[in-house]
N, C-alpha and C positions, 0 to 999 in steps of 0.2 A: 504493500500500500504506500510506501514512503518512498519506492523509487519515482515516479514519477514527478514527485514534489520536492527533488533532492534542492531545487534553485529554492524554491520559497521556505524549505526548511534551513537549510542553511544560519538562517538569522536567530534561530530558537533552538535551544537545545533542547532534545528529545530523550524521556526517562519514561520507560516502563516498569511498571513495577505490577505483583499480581505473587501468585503461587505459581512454580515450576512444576510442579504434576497434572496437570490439566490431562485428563483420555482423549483419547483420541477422540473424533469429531466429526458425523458422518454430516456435511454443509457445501452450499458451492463457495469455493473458495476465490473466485471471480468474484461474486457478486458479495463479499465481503468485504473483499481489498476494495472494492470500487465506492462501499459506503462507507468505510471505517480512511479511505483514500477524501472522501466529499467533506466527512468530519472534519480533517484534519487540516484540509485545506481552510476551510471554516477560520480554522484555528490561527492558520498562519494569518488570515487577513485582518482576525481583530486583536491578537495580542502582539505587543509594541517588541521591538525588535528586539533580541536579546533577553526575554522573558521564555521559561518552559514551558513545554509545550508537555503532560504528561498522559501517558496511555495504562490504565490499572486494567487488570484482569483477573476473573476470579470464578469461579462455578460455587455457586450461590443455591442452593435444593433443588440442584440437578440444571440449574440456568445458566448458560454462560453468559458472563457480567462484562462488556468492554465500559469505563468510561475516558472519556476523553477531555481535561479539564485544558483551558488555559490560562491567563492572567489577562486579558485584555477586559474594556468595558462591558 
């Protein structure tokens, strides 16, 4: 998801954080990258340069939890 946006991330550092065990994931992984890619871009446009950008992950009663926070207004 973050290849595409390698120029507009650039300006923000990127921290994920989450659990490392996550199972495996039967999802199309296209149409992931492409929203979790829409979010992010999102992200680069309202937080001010040099602010994080961070992506949490977590399975939550059986949910998988992406959020996407970043610092802008």
């Amino acid at each position: 998801a973050t290849a595409p946006l390698q120029r507009e991330l650039a300006a923000h550092p990127l921290r994920l954080t989450g659990t490392d065990d996550l199972p495996l994931l039967m999802l199309d992984s296209r149409l992931l990258a492409q929203a979790l890619g829409n979010v992010l871009h999102n992200a680069t446009l309202y937080a001010p340069a040099g602010k994080e950008i961070e992506i949490h992950v977590a399975l939550t009663h059986g949910t998988l939890e992406l959020r996407v926070r970043d610092h802008g207004p």
